[in-house]
N, C-alpha and C positions, 0 to 999 in steps of 0.2 A: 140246304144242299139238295142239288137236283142230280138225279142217275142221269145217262145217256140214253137217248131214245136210239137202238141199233135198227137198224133195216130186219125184216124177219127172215131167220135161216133158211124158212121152208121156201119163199119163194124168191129170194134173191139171188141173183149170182153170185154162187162162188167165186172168192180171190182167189182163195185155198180149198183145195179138198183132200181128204187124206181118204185113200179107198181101200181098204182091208187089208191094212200091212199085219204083219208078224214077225216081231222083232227077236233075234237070238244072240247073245254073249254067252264068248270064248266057246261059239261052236253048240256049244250042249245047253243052256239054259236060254228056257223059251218064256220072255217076258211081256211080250203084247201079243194077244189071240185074236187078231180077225178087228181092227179097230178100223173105225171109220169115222170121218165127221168134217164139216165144212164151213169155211168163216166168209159171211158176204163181207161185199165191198162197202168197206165205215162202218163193219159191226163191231163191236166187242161181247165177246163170248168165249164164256168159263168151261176150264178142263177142270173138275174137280172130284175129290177122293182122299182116301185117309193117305198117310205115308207108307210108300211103297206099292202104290199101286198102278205105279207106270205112268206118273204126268212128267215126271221129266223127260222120261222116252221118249215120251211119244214127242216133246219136242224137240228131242235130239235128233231124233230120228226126220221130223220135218226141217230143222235144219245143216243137216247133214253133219251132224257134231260126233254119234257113235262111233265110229272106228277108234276114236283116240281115246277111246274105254274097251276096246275090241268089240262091238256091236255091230250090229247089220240088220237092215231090212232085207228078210228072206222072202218074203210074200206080198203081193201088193205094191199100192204106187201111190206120187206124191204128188198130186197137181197143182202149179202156182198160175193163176193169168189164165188158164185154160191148156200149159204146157207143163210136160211131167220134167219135175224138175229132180226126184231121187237119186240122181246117178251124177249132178253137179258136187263142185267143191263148197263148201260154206261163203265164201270170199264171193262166187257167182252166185249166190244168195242175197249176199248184203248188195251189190250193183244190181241187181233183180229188184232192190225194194225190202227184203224179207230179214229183219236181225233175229234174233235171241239175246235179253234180259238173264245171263245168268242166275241159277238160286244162288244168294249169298252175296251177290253184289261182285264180287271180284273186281275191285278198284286199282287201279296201280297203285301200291302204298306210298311207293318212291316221288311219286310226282302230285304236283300241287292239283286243286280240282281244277282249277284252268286248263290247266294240260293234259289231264284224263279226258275231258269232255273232245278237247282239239283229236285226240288220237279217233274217235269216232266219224272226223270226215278223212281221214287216211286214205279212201280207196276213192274219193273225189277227186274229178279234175279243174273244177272253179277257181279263180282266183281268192285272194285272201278276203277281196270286200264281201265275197256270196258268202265264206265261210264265217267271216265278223258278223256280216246279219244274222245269221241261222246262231251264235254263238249269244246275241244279246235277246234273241227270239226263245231259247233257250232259259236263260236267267229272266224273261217276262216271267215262263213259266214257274221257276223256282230261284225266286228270287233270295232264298236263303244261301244259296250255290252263290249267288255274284257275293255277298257280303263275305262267303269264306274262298272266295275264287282265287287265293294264294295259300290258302291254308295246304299242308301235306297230306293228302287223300287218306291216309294209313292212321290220321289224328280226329279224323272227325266220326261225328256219332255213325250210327247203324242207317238212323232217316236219311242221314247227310248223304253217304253211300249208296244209298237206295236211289237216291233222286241224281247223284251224281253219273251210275250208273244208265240210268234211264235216260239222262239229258246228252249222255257221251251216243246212244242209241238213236236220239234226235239227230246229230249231227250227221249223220249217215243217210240223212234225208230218207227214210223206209214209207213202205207204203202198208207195211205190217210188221207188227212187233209182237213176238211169243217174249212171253213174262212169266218168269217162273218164280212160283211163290214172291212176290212182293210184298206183303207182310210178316213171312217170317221174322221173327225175334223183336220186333217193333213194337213200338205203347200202341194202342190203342189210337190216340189221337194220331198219331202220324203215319196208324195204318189210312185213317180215316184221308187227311191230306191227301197222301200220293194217288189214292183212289178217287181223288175228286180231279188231280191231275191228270189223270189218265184220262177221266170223261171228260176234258176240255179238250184234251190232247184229239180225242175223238171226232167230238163236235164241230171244233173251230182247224184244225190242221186235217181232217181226213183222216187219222191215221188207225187202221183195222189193228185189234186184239186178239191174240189168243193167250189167256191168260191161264196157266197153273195154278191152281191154288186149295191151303185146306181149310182157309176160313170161308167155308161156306154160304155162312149168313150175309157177310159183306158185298162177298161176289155176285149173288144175285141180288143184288140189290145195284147194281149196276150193268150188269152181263142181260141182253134181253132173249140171251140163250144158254142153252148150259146141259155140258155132259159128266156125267158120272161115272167114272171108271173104280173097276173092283178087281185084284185081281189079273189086269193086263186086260179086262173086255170093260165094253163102254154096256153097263147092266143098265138105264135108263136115258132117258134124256127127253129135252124139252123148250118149252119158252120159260123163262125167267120166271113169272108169275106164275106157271102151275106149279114148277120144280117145288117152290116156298111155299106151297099150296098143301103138296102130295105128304101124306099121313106118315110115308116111311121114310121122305127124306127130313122131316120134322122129327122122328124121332130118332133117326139114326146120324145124321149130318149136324142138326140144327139143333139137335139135346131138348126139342118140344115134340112131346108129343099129347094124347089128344084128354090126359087130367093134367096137364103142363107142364113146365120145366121137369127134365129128369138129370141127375148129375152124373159126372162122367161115368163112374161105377156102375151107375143101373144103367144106361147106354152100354156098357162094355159088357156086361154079364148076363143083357136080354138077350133070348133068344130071337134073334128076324127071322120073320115072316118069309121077307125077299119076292113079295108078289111078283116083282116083275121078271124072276125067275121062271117065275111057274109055268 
């Protein structure tokens, strides 16, 4: 299995930029401080952090989902394309190119995987033959989807969900997709799968990533950038290779550090250093 080779953050153009927002819920709680970070065109590149540390925000917040949790960007701004796009509807999002990957998958339980995936080109105006191509373009990619493509969304496994999701996300024809946690609750193997779909997804469709996520070790091993948020602030960041390199993100993300593996216990109970505090 081969990672995606992303174009480099530092010198590429941004699709997306996010420039020092600071996001607050119900008024008084102040949950992103001053965050900043930019996705080139056909990169994939990792949001990452423990839970709670503001990756969902901050892609709520790029795609304009907080209000319907009472949130708001009070500071700062959202650039898509080279146009700030913070003050659009989410809907002018998805026709912009830009979905959101819910965490948790949020399937229609009611309806079969066929018809979840169908609900994804909704805001298309194509006729039915561009929407059938893009639908069996689709099942190339996960072709466990066509084999359960009448099964009832609400009956199939968590991977099922996951790629159901993601493929309902395709159909929306985007030119970037925020992924929130994608491995959550999943085996191992079928974190591995969807992760290998995403870099095809990448490679052969064009299509840019901003992924969420807490398994670490996985993400950069595909992401050829990657930021670290603690806290609501982005405390490091990097190219892929150094991130999996850096002493403290091996001992504090990656559970290596530099006499080896440490288990979650000693990880939890060390005190950090936090160099890049200092």
């Amino acid at each position: 299995m081969t990672a995606a080779v992303s174009p480099n953050v530092e010198t590429a153009k941004p699709l997306l930029a996010v420039n020092n927002i600071e996001v607050i819920y119900n008024h008084v709680i102040l949950v992103l401080k001053g965050v900043s970070l930019q996705v080139p065109e056909g990169g994939i590149v990792a949001l990452l952090g423990a839970n709670g540390a503001g990756k969902s925000t901050t892609l709520k917040a790029i795609s304009n989902l907080l209000r319907a949790e009472r949130g708001e960007v009070t500071k700062g701004s959202v650039e898509y394309r080279g146009h700030r796009v913070d003050g659009l509807t989410p809907n002018d999002l998805v026709r912009m190119g830009v979905i959101q990957v819910m965490e948790g998958r949020h399937c229609f339980g009611h309806l079969s995987v066929e018809e979840n995936l169908l609900t994804g080109a909704f805001t298309r105006a194509e006729g039915p033959a561009e929407i059938k191509r893009d639908l069996e373009m689709v099942y190339q990619y996960f072709p466990r989807l066509k084999e359960r493509r009448q099964s009832q969304a609400g009956y199939t496994s968590g991977g099922e969900q996951q790629m159901t999701a993601i493929g309902r996300a395709l159909m929306s024809r985007p030119r970037m997709i925020l992924l929130d946690e994608p491995s959550m609750g999943l085996a191992p193997q079928l974190v591995e799968e969807i992760f290998d779909i995403v870099a095809k997804l990448n490679t052969q469709e064009g299509v840019s990533f901003l992924l969420a996520e807490q398994n670490t070790n996985i993400a950069l091993r595909f992401a050829t950038y990657g930021y670290i948020l603690e806290n609501g602030r982005v405390v490091l960041d990097g190219r892929g290779e150094a991130l999996r390199e850096n002493e403290d993100v091996k001992e504090f993300y990656l559970g290596m550090g530099a006499g080896g593996r440490k288990s979650f216990r000693d990880v939890k109970h060390y005190r950090r250093r936090k160099r890049w505090l200092a």
